[in-house]
PASETI-71132 format. One record per residue (C-alpha): residue number from 1; x negated, y, z negated. Coordinates in steps of 0.02 Angstrom, whole numbers. Last residue first. Example, Ala and Ser with C-alpha at 12.3 -4.5 7.8 and 13.67 -1.06 7.14 Angstrom:
BEGIN
+-----+--------+--------+--------+
!   i !     px !     py !     pz !
+-----+--------+--------+--------+
!   2 !   -684 !    -53 !   -357 !
!   1 !   -615 !   -225 !   -390 !
+-----+--------+--------+--------+
***
This chain:
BEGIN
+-----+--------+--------+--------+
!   i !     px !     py !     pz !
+-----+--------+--------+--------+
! 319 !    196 !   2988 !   -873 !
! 318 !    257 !   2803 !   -963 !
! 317 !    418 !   2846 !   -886 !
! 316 !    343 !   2872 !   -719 !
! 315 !    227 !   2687 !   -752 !
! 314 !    384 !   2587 !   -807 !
! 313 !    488 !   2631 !   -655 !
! 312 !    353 !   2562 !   -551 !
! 311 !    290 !   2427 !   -652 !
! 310 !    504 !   2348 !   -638 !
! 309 !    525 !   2239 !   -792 !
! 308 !    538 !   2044 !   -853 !
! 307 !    526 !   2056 !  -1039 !
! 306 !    443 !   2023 !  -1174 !
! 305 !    450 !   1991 !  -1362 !
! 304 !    301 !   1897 !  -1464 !
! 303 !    367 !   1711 !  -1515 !
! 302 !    360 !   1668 !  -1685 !
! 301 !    524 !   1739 !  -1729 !
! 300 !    636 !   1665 !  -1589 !
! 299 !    507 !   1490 !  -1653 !
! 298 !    608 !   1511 !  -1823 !
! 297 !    761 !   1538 !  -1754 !
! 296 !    747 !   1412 !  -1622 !
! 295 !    696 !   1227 !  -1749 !
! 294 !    849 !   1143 !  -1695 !
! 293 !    830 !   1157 !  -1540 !
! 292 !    641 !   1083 !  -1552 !
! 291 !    669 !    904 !  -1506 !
! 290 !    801 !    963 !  -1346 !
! 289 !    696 !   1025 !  -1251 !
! 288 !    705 !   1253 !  -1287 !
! 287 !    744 !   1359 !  -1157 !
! 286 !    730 !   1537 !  -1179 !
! 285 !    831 !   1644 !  -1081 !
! 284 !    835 !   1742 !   -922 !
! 283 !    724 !   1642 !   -817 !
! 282 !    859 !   1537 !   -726 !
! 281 !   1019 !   1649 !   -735 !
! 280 !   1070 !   1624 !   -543 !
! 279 !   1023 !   1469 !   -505 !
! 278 !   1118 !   1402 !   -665 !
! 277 !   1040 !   1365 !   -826 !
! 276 !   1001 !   1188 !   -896 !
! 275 !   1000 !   1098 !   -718 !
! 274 !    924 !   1247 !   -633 !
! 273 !    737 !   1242 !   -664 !
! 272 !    714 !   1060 !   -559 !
! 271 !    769 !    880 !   -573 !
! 270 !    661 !    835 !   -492 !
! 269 !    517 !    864 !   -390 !
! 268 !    419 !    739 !   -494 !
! 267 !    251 !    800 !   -574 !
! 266 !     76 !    697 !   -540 !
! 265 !    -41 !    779 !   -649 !
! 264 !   -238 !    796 !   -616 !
! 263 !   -359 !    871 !   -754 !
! 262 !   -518 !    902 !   -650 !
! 261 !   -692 !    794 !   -699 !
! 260 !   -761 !    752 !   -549 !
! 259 !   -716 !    588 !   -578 !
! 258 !   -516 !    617 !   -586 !
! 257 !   -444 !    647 !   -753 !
! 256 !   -270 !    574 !   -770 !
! 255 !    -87 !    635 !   -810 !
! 254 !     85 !    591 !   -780 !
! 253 !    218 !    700 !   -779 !
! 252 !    432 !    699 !   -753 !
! 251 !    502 !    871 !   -704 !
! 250 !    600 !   1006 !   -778 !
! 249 !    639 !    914 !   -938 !
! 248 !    451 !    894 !   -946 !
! 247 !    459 !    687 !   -989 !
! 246 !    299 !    607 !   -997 !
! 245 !    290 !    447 !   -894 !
! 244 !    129 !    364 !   -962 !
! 243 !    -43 !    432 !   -974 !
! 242 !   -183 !    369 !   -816 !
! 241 !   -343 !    292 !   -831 !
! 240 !   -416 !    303 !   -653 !
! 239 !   -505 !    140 !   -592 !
! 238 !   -410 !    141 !   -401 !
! 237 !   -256 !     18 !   -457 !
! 236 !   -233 !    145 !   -607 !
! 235 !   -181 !    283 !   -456 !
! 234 !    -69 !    156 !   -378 !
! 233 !     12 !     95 !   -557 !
! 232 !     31 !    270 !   -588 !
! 231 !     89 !    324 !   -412 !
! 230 !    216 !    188 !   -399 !
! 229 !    302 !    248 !   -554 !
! 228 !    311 !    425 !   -479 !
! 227 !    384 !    354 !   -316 !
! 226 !    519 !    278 !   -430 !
! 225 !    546 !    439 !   -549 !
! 224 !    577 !    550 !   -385 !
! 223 !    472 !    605 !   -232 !
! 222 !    293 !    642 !   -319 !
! 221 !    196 !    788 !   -298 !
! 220 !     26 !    835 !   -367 !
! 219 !      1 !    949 !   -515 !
! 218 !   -185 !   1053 !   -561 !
! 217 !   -219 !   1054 !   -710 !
! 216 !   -281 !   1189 !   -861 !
! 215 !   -329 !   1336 !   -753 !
! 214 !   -460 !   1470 !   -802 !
! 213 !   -421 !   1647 !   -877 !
! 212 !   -398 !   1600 !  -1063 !
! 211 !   -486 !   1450 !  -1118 !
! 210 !   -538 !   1306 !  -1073 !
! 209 !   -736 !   1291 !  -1004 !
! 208 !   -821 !   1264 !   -833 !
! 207 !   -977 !   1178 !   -831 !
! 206 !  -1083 !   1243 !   -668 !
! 205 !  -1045 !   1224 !   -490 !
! 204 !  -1049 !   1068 !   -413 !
! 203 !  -1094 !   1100 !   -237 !
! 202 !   -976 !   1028 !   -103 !
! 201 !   -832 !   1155 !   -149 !
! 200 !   -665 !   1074 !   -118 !
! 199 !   -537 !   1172 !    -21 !
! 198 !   -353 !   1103 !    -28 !
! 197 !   -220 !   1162 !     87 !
! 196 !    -25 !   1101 !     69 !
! 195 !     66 !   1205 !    -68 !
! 194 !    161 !   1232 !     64 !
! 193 !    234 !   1181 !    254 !
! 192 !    199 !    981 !    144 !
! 191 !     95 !    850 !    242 !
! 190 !    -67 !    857 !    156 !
! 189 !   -229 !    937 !    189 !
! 188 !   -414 !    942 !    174 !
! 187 !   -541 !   1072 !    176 !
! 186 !   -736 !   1039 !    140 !
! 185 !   -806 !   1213 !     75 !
! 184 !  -1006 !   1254 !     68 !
! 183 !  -1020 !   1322 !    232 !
! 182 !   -847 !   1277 !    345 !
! 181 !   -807 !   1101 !    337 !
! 180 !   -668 !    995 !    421 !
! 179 !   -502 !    935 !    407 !
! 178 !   -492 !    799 !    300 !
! 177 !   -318 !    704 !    268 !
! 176 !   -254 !    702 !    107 !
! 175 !   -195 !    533 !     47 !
! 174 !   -206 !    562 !   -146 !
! 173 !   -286 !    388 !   -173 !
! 172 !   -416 !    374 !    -19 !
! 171 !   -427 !    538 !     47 !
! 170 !   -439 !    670 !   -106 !
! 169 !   -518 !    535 !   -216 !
! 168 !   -636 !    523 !    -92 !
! 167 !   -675 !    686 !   -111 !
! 166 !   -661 !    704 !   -285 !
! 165 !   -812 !    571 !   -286 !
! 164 !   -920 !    674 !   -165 !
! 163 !   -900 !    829 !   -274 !
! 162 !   -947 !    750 !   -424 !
! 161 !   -932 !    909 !   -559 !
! 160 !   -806 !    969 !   -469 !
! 159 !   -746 !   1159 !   -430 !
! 158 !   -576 !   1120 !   -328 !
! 157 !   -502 !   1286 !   -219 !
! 156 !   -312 !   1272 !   -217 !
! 155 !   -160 !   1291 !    -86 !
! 154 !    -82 !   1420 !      6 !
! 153 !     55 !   1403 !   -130 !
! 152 !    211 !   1476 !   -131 !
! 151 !    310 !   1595 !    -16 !
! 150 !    233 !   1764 !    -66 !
! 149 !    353 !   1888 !    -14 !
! 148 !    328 !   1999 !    128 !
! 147 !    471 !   2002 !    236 !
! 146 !    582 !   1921 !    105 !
! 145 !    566 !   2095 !     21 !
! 144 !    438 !   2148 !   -130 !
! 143 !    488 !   2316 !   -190 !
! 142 !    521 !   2291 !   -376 !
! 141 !    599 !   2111 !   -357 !
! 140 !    684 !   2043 !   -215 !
! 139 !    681 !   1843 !   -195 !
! 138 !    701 !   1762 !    -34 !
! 137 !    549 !   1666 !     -9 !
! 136 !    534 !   1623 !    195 !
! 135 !    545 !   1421 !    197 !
! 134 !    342 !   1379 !    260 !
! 133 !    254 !   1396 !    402 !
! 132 !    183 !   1551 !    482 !
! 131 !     31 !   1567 !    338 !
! 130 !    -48 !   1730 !    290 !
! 129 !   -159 !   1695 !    148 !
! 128 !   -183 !   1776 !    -38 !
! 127 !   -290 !   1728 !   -150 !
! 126 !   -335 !   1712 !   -338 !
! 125 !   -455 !   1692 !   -472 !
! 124 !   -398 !   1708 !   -650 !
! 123 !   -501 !   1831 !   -759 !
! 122 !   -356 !   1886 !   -895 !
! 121 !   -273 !   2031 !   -773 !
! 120 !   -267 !   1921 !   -621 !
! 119 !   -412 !   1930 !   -520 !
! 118 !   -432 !   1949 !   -314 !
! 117 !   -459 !   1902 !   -148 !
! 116 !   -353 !   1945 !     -2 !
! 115 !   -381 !   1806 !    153 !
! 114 !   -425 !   1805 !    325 !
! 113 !   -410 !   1634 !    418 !
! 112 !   -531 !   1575 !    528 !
! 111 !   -578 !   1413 !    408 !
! 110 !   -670 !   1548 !    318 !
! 109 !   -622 !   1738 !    301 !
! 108 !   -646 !   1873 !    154 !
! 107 !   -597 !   2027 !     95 !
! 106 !   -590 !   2103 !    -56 !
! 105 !   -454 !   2163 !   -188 !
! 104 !   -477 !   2274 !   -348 !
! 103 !   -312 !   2285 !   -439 !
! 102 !   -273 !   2450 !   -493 !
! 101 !    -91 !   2459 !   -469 !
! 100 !    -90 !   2545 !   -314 !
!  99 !   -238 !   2425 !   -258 !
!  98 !   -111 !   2292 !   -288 !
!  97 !     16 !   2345 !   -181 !
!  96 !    -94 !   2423 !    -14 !
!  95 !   -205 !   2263 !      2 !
!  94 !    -18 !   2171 !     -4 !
!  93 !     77 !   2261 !    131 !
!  92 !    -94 !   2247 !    228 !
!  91 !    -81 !   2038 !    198 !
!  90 !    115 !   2070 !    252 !
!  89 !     94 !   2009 !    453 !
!  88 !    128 !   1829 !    437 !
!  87 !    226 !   1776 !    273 !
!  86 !    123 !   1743 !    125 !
!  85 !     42 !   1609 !     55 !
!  84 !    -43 !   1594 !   -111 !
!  83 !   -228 !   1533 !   -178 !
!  82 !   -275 !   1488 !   -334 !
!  81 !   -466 !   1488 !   -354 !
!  80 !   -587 !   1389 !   -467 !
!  79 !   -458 !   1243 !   -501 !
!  78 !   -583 !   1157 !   -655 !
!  77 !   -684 !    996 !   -693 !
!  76 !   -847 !   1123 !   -623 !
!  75 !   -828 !   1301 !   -688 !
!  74 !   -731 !   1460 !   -741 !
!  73 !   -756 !   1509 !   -919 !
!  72 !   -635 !   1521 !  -1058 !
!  71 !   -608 !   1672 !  -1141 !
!  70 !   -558 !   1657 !  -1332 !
!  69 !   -378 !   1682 !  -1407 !
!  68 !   -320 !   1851 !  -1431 !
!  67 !   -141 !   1808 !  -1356 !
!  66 !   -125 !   1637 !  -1292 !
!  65 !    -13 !   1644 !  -1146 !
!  64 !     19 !   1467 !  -1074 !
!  63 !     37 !   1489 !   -890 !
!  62 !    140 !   1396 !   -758 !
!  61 !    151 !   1455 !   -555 !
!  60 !    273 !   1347 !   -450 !
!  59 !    298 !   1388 !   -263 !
!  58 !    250 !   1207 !   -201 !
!  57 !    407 !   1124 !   -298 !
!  56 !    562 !   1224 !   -275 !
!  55 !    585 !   1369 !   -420 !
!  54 !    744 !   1405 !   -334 !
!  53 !    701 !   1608 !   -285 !
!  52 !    514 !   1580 !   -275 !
!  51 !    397 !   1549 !   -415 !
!  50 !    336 !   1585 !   -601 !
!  49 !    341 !   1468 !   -730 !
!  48 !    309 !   1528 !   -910 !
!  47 !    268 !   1413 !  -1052 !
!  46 !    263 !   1497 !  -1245 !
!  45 !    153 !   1441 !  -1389 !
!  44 !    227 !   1397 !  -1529 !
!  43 !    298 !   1255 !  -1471 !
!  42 !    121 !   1164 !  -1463 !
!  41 !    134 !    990 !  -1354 !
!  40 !    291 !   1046 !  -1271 !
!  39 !    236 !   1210 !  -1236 !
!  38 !    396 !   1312 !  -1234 !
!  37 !    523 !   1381 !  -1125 !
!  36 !    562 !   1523 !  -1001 !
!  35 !    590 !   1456 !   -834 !
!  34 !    609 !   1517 !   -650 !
!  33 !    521 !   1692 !   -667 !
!  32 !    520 !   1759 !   -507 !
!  31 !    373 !   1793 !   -416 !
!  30 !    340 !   1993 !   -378 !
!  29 !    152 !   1999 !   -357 !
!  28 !    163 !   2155 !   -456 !
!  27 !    295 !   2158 !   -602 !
!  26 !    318 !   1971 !   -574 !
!  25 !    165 !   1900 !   -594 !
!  24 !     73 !   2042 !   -649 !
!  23 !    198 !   2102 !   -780 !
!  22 !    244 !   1932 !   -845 !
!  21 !     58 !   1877 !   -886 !
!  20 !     43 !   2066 !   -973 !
!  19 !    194 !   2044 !  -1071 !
!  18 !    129 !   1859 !  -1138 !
!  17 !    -21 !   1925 !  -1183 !
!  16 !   -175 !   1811 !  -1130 !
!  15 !   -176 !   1676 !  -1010 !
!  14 !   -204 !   1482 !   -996 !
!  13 !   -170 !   1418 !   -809 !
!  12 !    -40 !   1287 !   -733 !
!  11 !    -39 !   1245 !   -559 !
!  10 !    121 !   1161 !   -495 !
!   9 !    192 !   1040 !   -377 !
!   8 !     20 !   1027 !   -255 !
!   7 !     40 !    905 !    -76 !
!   6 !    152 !    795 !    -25 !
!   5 !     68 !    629 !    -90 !
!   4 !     18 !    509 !     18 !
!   3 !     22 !    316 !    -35 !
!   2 !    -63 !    175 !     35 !
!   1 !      0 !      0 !      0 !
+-----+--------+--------+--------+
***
């Protein structure tokens, strides 16, 4: 049996302020926040995903904002650059956005296609892409139209401590399919419109750290419950010692650590941000699984305030 997976579900990062992590993802780049909940494994800590208008698998951002905790650094066994699509002819719509709200951007090209490089406000690296295919993003927030709204991911940049190992990892178990190399980069590529580019860097770059401003995993796709089932016994099958089925509410995960070190999850695509709030009120109010209801007041407490607001009409009142 060979199996191919679609290409990424989600990346999830550690940040700082929660306000701040909100106001650049969708104050600037103008995602919408799908899903307010908690970390699972530490409820105190809050878990933001960021998307397009559904939340659909390929579009999904998560962070877990740890206020004053320590920098982390950005190294091998990490995602070294996130990287976003956007529709075709909005990268200047974008070089003009974020340098109005002082976010240094530079250009760069490889694999012929220009890209937008820059840092989110707690170190992250990121990128944005033109790309032609992929569902147009329909969500309008603070000036950011279908016409140039980022439509998910472009795909991920690996840092790996074995290069050559996550490689084949890449081909043989994930089912990628190489594309070529351009310098130092070896692209591959799955079958997904999004979320479907991955660049590995054939150098292993030095130790990264956890911490805030570097990415925790990186999550692959699986169909439903059954095709994620098949994965673990498919990914154990290759020597990789994977977690059992852990249940997300949003999602279904599994977890290993490939040989070059990189925290891999394999996420189903459902059942999605919508079955415990509707399409229309995802993001508006903290969800809480089911083991923790009972314990909301206090975390409602715990949890610093935010909330989901227009930079623009923030920065002429703060004048």
């Amino acid at each position: 049996m060979n199996k191919q997976t679609a290409g990424i579900h989600h990346i999830t990062a550690i940040v700082g302020h929660p306000q701040e992590n909100v106001d650049f993802y969708a104050g600037v780049l103008g995602l919408r926040l799908v899903k307010q909940t908690v970390n699972f494994d530490d409820p105190e800590t809050y878990h933001f995903y960021f998307g397009d208008e559904g939340g659909k698998p390929g579009t999904i951002m998560t962070f877990f904002p740890w206020p004053n905790a320590y920098r982390g650094k950005i190294g091998s066994g990490q995602v070294g650059i996130t990287s976003f699509a956007a529709p075709v002819g909005s990268l200047e719509f974008w070089r003009e956005r974020l340098t109005r709200f002082g976010v240094a951007v530079a250009d760069y090209e490889r694999f012929g296609e220009r890209y937008l490089e820059f840092d989110d406000p707690h170190g992250l690296h990121l990128e944005l892409v033109e790309r032609a295919e992929g569902e147009a993003n329909h969500w309008t927030f603070g000036g950011v139209t279908p016409e140039t709204a980022i439509k998910g991911f472009g795909g991920a940049t690996l840092l790996s401590a074995r290069p050559d190992r996550t490689a084949e990892l890449l081909e043989i178990v994930m089912g990628l399919e190489y594309v070529g190399q351009d310098g130092d980069l070896a692209r591959y590529r799955s079958a997904s419109d999004i979320g479907n580019v991955i660049d590995l860097k054939l150098t292993p770059a030095a130790r990264g750290t956890m911490g805030v401003g570097t990415v925790h995993h990186i999550a692959w796709r699986a169909d439903d419950d059954a095709d994620q089932l098949e994965w673990q016994d498919y990914v154990a099958d290759h020597g990789y010692g994977v977690t059992p089925v852990q249940d997300r509410s949003y999602f279904n995960a599994v977890y290993f650590r490939e040989h070059g070190e990189i925290l891999f999850e394999i996420a189903t695509d459902p059942p999605g941000f919508a079955h415990d709030e509707t399409p229309e009120t995802m993001g508006t109010a903290l969800k809480l699984p089911a083991q923790y209801e009972q314990y909301r007041a206090q975390l409602e407490k715990t949890l610093i305030p935010f909330e989901v607001r227009e930079l623009k009409q923030i920065r002429q009142e703060d004048k």
